[in-house]
mmJSON file of the N, C-alpha and C atoms, coordinates in Angstrom:
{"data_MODEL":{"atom_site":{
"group_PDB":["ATOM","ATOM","ATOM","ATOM","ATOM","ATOM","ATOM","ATOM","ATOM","ATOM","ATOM","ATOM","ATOM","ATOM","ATOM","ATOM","ATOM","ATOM","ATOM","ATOM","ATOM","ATOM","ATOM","ATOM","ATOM","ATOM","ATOM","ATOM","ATOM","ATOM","ATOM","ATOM","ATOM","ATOM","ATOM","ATOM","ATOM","ATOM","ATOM","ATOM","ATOM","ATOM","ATOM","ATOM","ATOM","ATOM","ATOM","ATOM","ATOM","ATOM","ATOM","ATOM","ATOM","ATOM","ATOM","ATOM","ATOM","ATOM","ATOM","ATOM","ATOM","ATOM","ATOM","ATOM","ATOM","ATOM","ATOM","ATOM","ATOM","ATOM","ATOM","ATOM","ATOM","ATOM","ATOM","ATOM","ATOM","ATOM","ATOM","ATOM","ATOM","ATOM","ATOM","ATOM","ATOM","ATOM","ATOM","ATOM","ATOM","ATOM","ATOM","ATOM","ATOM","ATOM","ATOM","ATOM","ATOM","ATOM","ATOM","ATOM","ATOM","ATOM","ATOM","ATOM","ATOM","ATOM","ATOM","ATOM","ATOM","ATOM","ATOM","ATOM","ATOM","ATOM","ATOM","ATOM","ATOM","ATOM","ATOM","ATOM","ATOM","ATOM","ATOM","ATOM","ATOM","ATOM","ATOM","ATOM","ATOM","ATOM","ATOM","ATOM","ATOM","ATOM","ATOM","ATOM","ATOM","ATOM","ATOM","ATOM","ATOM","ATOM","ATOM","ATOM","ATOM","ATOM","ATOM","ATOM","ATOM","ATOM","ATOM","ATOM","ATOM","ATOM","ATOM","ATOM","ATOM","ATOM","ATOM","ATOM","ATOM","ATOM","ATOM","ATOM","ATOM","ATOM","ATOM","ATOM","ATOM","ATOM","ATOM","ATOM","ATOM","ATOM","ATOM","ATOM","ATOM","ATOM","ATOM","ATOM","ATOM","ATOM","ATOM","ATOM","ATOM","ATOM","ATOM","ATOM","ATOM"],
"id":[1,2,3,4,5,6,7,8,9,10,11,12,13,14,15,16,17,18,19,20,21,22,23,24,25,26,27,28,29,30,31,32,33,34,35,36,37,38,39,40,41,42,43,44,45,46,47,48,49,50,51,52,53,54,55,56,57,58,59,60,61,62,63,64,65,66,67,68,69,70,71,72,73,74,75,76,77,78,79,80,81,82,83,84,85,86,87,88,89,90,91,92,93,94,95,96,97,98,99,100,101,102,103,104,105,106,107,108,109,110,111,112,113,114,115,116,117,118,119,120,121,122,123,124,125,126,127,128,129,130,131,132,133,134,135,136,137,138,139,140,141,142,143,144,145,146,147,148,149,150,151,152,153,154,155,156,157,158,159,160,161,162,163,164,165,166,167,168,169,170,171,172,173,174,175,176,177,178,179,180,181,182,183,184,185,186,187,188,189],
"type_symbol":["N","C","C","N","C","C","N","C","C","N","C","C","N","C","C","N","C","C","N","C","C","N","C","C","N","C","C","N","C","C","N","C","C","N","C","C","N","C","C","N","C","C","N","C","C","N","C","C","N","C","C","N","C","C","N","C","C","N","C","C","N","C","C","N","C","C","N","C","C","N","C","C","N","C","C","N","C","C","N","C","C","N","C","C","N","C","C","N","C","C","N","C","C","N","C","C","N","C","C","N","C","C","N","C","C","N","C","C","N","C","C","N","C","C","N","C","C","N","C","C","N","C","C","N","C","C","N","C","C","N","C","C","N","C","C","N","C","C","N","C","C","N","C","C","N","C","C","N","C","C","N","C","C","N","C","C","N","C","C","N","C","C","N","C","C","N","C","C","N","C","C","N","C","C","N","C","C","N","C","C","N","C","C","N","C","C","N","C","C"],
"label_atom_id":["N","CA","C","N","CA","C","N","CA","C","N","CA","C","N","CA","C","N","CA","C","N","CA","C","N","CA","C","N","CA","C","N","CA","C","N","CA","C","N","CA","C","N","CA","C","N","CA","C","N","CA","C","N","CA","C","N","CA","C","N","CA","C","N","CA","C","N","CA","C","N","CA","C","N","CA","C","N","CA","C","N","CA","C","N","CA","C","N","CA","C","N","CA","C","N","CA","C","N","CA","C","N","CA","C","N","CA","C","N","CA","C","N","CA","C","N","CA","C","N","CA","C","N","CA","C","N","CA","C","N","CA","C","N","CA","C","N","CA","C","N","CA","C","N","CA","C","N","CA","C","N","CA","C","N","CA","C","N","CA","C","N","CA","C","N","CA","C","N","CA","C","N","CA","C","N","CA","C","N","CA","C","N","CA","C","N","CA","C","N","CA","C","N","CA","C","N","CA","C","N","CA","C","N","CA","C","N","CA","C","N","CA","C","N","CA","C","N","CA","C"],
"label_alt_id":[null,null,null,null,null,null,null,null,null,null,null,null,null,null,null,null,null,null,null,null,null,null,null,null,null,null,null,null,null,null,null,null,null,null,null,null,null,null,null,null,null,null,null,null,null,null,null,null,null,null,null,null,null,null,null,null,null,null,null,null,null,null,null,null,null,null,null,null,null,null,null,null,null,null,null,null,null,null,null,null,null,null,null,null,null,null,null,null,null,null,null,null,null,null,null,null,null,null,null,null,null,null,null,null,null,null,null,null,null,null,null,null,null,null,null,null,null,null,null,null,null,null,null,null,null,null,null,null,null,null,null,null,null,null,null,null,null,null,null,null,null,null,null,null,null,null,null,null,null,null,null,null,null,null,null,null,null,null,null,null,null,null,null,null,null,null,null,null,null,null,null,null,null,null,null,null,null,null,null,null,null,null,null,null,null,null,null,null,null],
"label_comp_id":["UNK","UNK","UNK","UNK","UNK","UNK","UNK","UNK","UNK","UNK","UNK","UNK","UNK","UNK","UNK","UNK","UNK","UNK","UNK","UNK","UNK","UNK","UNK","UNK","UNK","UNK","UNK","UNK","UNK","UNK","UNK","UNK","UNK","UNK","UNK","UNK","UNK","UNK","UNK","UNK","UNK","UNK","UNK","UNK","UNK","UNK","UNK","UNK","UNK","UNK","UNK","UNK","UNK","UNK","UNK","UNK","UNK","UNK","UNK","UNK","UNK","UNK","UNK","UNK","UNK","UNK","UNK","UNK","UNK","UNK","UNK","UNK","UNK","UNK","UNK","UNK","UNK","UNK","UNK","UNK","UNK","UNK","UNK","UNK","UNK","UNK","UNK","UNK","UNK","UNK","UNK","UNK","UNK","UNK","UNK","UNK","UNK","UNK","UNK","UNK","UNK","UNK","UNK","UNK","UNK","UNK","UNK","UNK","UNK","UNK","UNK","UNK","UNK","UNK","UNK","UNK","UNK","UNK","UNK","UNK","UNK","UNK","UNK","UNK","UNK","UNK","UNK","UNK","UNK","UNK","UNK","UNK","UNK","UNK","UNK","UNK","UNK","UNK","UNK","UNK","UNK","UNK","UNK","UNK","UNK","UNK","UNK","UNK","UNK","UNK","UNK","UNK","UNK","UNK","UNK","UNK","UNK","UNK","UNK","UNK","UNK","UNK","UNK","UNK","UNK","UNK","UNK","UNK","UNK","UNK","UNK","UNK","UNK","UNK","UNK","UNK","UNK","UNK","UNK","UNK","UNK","UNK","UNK","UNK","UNK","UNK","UNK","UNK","UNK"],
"label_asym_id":["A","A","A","A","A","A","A","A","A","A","A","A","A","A","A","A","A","A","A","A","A","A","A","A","A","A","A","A","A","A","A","A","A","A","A","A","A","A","A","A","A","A","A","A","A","A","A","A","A","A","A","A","A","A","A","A","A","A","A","A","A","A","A","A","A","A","A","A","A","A","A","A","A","A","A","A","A","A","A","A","A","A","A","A","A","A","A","A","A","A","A","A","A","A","A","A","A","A","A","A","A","A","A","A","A","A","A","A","A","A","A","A","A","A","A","A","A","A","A","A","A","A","A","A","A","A","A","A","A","A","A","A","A","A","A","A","A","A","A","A","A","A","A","A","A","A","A","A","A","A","A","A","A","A","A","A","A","A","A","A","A","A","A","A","A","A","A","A","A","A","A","A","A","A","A","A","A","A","A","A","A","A","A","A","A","A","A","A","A"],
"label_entity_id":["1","1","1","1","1","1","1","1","1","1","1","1","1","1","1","1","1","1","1","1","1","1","1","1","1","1","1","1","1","1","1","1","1","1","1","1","1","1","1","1","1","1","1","1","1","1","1","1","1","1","1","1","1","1","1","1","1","1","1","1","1","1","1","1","1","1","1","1","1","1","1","1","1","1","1","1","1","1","1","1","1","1","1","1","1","1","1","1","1","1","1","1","1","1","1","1","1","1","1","1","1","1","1","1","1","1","1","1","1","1","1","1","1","1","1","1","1","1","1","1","1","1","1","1","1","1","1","1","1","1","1","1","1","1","1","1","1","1","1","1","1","1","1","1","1","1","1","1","1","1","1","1","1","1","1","1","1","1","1","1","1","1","1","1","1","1","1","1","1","1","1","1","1","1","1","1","1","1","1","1","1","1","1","1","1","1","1","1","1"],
"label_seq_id":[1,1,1,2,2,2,3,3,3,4,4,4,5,5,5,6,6,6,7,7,7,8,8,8,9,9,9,10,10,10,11,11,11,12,12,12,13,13,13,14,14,14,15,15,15,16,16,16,17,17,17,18,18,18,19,19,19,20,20,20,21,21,21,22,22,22,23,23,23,24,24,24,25,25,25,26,26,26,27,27,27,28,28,28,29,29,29,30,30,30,31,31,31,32,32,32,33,33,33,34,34,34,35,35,35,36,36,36,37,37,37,38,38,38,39,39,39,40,40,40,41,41,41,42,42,42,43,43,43,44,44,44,45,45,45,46,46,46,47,47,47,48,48,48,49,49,49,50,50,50,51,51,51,52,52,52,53,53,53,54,54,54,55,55,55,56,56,56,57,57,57,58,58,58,59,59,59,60,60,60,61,61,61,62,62,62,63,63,63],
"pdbx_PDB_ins_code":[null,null,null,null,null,null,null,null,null,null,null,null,null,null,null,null,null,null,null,null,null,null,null,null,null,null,null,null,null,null,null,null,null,null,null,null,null,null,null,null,null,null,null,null,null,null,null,null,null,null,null,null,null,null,null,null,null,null,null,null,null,null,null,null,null,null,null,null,null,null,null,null,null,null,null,null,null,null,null,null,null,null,null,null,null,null,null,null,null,null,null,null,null,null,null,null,null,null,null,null,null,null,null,null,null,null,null,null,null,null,null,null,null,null,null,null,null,null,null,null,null,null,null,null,null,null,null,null,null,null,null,null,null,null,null,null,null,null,null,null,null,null,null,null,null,null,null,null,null,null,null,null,null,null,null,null,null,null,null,null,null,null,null,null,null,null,null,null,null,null,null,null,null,null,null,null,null,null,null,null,null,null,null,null,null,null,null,null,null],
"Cartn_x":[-11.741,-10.937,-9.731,-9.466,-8.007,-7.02,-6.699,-5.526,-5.833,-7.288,-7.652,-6.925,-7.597,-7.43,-5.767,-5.223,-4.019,-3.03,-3.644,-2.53,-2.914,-3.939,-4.309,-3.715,-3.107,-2.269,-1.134,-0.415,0.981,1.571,0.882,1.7,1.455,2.935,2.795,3.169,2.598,2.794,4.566,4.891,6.296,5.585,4.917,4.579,3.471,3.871,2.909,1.647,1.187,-0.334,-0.423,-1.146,-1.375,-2.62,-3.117,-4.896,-4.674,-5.84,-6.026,-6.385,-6.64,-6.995,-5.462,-5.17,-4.004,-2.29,-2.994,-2.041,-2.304,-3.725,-3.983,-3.105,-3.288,-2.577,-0.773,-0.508,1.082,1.164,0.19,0.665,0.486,-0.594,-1.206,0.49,0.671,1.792,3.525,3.3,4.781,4.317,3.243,3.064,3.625,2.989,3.25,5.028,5.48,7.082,8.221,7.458,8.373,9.608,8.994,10.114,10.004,11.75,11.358,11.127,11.135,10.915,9.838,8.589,7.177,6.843,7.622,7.477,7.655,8.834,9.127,8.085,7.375,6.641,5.63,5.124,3.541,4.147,5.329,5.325,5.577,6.539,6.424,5.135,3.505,2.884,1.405,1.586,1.355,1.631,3.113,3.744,3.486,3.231,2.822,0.979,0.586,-0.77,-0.842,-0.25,-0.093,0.358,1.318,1.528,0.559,0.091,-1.244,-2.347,-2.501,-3.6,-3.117,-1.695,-1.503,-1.231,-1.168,-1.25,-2.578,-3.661,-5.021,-5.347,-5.379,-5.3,-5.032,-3.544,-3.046,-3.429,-4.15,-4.766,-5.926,-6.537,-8.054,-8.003,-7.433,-7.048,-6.368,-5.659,-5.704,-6.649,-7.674,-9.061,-9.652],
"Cartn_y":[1.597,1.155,0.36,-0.814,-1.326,-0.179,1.05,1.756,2.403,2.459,3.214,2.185,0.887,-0.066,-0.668,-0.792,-0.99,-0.052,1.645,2.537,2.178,2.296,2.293,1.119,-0.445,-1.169,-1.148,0.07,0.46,0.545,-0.229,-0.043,1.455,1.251,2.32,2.328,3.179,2.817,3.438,2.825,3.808,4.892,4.76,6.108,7.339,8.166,9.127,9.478,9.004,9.251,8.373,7.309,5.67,5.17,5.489,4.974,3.971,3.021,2.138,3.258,4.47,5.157,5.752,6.026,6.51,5.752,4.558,3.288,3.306,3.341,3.2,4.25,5.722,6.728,6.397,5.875,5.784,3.953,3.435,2.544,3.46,3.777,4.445,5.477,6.314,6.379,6.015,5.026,3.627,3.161,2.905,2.41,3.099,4.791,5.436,6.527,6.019,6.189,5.327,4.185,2.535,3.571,4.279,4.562,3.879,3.056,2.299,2.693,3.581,4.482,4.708,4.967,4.464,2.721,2.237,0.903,0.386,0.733,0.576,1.69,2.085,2.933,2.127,1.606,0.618,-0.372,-1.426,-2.482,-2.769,-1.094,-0.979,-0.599,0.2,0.073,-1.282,-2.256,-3.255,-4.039,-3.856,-5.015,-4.412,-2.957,-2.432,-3.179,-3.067,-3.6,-5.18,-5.427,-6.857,-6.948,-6.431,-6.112,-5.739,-4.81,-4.27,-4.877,-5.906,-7.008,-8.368,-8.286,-9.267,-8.661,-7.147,-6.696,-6.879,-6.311,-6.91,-7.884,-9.23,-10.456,-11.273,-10.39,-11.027,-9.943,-8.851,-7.834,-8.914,-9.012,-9.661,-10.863,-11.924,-13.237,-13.049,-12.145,-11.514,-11.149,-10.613,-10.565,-11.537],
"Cartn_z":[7.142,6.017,6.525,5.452,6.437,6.397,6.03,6.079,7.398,7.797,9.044,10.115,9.905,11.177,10.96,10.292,10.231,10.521,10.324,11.168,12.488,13.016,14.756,15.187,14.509,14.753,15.078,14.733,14.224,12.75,11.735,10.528,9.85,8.864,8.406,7.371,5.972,4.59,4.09,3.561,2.867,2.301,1.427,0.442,1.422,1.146,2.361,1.861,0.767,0.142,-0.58,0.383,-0.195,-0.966,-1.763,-1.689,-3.554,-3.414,-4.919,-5.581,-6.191,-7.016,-7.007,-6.445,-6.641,-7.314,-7.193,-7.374,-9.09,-9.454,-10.38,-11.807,-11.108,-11.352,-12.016,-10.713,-10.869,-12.128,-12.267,-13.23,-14.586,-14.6,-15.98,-16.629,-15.797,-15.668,-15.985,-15.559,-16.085,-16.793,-17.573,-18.751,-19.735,-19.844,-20.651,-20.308,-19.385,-19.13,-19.464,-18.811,-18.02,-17.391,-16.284,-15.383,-14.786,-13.944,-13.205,-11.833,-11.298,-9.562,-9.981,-10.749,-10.609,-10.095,-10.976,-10.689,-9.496,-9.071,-7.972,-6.268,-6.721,-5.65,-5.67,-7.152,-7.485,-6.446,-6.547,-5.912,-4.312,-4.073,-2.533,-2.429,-2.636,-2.097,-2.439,-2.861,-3.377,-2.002,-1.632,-0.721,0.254,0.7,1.946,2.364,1.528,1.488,1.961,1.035,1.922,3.168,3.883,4.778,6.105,5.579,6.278,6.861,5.53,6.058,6.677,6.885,7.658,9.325,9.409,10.525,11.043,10.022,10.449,10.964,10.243,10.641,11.723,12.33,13.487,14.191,13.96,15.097,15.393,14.853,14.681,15.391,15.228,15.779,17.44,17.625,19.086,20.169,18.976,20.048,21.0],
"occupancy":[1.0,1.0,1.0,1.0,1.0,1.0,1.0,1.0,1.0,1.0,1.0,1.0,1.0,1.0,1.0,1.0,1.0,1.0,1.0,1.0,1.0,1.0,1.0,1.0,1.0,1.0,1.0,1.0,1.0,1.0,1.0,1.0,1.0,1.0,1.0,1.0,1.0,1.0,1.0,1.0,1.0,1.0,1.0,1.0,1.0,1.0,1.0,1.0,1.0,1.0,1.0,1.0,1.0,1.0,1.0,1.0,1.0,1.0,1.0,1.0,1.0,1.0,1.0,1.0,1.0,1.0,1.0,1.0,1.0,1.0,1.0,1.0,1.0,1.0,1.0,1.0,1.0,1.0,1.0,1.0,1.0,1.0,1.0,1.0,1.0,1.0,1.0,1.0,1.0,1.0,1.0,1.0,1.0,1.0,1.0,1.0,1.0,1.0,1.0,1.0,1.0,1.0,1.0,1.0,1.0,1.0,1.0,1.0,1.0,1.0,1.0,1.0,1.0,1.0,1.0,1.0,1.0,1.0,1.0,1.0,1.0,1.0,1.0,1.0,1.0,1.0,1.0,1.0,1.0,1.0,1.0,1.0,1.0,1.0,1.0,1.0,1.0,1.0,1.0,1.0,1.0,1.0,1.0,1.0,1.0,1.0,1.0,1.0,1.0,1.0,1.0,1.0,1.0,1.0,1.0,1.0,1.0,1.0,1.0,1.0,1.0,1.0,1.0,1.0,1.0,1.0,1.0,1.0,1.0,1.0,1.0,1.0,1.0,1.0,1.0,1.0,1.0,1.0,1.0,1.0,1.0,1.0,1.0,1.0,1.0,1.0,1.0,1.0,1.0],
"B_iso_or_equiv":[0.0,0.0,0.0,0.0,0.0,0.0,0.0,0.0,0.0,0.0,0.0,0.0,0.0,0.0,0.0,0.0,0.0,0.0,0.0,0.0,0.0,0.0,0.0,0.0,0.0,0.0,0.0,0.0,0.0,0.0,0.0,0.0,0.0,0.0,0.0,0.0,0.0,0.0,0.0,0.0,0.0,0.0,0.0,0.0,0.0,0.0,0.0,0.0,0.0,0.0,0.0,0.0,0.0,0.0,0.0,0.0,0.0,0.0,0.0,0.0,0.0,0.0,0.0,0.0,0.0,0.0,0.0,0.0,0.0,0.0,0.0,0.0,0.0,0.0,0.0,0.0,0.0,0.0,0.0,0.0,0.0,0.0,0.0,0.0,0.0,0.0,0.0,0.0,0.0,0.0,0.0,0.0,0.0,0.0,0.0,0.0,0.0,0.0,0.0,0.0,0.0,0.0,0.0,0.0,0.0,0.0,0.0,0.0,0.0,0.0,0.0,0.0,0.0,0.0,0.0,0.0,0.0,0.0,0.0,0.0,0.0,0.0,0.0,0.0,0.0,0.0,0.0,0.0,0.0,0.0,0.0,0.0,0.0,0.0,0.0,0.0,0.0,0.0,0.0,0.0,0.0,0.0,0.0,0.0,0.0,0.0,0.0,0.0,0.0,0.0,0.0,0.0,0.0,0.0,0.0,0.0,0.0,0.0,0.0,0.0,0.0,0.0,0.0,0.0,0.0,0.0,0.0,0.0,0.0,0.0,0.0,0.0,0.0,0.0,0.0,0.0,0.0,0.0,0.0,0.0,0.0,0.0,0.0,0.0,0.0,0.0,0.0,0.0,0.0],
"pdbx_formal_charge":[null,null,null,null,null,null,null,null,null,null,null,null,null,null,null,null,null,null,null,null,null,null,null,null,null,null,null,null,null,null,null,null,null,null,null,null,null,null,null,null,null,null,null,null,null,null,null,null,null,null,null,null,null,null,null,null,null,null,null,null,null,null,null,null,null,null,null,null,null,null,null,null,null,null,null,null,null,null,null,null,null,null,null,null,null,null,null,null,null,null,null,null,null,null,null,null,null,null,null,null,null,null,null,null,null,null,null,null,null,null,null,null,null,null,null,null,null,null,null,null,null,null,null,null,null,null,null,null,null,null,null,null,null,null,null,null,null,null,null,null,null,null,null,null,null,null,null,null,null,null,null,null,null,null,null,null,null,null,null,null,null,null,null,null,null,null,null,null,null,null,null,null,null,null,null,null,null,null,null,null,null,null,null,null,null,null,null,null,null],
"auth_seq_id":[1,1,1,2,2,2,3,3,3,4,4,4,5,5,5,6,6,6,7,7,7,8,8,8,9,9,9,10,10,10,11,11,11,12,12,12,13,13,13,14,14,14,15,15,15,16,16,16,17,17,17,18,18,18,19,19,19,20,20,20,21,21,21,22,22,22,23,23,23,24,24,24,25,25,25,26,26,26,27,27,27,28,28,28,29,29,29,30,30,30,31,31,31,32,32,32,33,33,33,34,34,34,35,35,35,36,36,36,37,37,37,38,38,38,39,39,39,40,40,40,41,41,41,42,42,42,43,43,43,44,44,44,45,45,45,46,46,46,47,47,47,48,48,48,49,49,49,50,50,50,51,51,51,52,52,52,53,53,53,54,54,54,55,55,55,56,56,56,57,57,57,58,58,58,59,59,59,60,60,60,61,61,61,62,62,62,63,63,63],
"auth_comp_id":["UNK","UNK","UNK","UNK","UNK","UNK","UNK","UNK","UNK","UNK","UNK","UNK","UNK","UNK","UNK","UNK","UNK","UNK","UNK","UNK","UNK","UNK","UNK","UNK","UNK","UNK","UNK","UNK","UNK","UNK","UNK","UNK","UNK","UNK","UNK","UNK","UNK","UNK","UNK","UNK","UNK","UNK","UNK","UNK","UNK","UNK","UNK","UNK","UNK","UNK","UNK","UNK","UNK","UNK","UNK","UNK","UNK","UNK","UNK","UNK","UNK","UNK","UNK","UNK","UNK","UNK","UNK","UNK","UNK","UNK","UNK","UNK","UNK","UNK","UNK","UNK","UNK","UNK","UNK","UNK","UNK","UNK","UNK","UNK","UNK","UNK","UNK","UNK","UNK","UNK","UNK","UNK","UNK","UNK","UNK","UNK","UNK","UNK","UNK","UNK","UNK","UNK","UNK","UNK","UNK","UNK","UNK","UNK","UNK","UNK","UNK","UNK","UNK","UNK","UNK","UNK","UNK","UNK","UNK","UNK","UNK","UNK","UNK","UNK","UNK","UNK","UNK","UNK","UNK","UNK","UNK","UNK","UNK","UNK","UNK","UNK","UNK","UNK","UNK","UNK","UNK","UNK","UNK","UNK","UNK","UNK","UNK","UNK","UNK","UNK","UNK","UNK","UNK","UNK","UNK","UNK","UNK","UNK","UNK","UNK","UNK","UNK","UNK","UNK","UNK","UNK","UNK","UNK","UNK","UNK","UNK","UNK","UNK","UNK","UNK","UNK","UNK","UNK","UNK","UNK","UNK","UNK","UNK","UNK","UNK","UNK","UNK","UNK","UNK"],
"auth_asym_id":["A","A","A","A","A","A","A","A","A","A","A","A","A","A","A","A","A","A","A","A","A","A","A","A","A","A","A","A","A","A","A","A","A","A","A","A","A","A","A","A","A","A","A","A","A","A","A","A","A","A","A","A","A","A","A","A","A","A","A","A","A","A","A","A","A","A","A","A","A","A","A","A","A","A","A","A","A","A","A","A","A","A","A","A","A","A","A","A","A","A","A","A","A","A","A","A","A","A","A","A","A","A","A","A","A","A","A","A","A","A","A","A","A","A","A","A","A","A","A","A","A","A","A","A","A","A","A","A","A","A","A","A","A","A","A","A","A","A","A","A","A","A","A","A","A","A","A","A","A","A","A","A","A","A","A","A","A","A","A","A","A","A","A","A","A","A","A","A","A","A","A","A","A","A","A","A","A","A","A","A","A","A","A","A","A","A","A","A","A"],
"auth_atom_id":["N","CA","C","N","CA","C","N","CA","C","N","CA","C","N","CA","C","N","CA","C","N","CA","C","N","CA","C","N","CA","C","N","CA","C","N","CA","C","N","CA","C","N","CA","C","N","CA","C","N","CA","C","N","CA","C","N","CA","C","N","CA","C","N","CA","C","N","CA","C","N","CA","C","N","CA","C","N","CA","C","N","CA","C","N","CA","C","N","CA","C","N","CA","C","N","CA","C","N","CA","C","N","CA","C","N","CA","C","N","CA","C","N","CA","C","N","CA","C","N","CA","C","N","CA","C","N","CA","C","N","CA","C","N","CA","C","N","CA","C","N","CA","C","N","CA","C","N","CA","C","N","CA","C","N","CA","C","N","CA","C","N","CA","C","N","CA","C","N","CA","C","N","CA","C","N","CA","C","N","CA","C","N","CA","C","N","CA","C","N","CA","C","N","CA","C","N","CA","C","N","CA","C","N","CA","C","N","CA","C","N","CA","C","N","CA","C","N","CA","C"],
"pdbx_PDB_model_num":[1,1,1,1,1,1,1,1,1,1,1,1,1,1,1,1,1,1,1,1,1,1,1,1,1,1,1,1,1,1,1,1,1,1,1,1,1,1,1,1,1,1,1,1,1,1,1,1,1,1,1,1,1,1,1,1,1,1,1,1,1,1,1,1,1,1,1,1,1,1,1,1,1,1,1,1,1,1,1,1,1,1,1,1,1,1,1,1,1,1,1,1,1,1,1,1,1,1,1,1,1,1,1,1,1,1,1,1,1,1,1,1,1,1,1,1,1,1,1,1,1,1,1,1,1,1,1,1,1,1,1,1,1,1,1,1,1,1,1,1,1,1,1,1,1,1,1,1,1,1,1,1,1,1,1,1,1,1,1,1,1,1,1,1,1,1,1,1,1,1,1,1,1,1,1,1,1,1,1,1,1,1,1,1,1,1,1,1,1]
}}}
């Protein structure tokens, strides 16, 4: 999984239980809150992800 190959890179997520089902969770969530520290956890792990796969990327291109 990239969360597999992107920890063995070094990155590391802010949120300590990261997964898209779980992302899904915390919107469903702020919809029916609009808290914004949901919001804000959706978009730090959103931007961690991106992140991730650019650790990939330049793991990969290193080879």
């Amino acid at each position: 999984s990239i969360k597999t190959l992107a920890k063995y890179l070094g990155f590391n997520w802010r949120d300590t239980s990261p997964s898209g089902a779980e992302s899904i969770e915390w919107y469903h969530r702020w919809v029916e809150t609009d808290d914004p520290s949901i919001k804000q956890r959706i978009l730090d792990y959103n931007e961690d992800d991106c992140s991730a796969t650019r650790v990939l990327l330049d793991g990969i291109r290193s080879l």
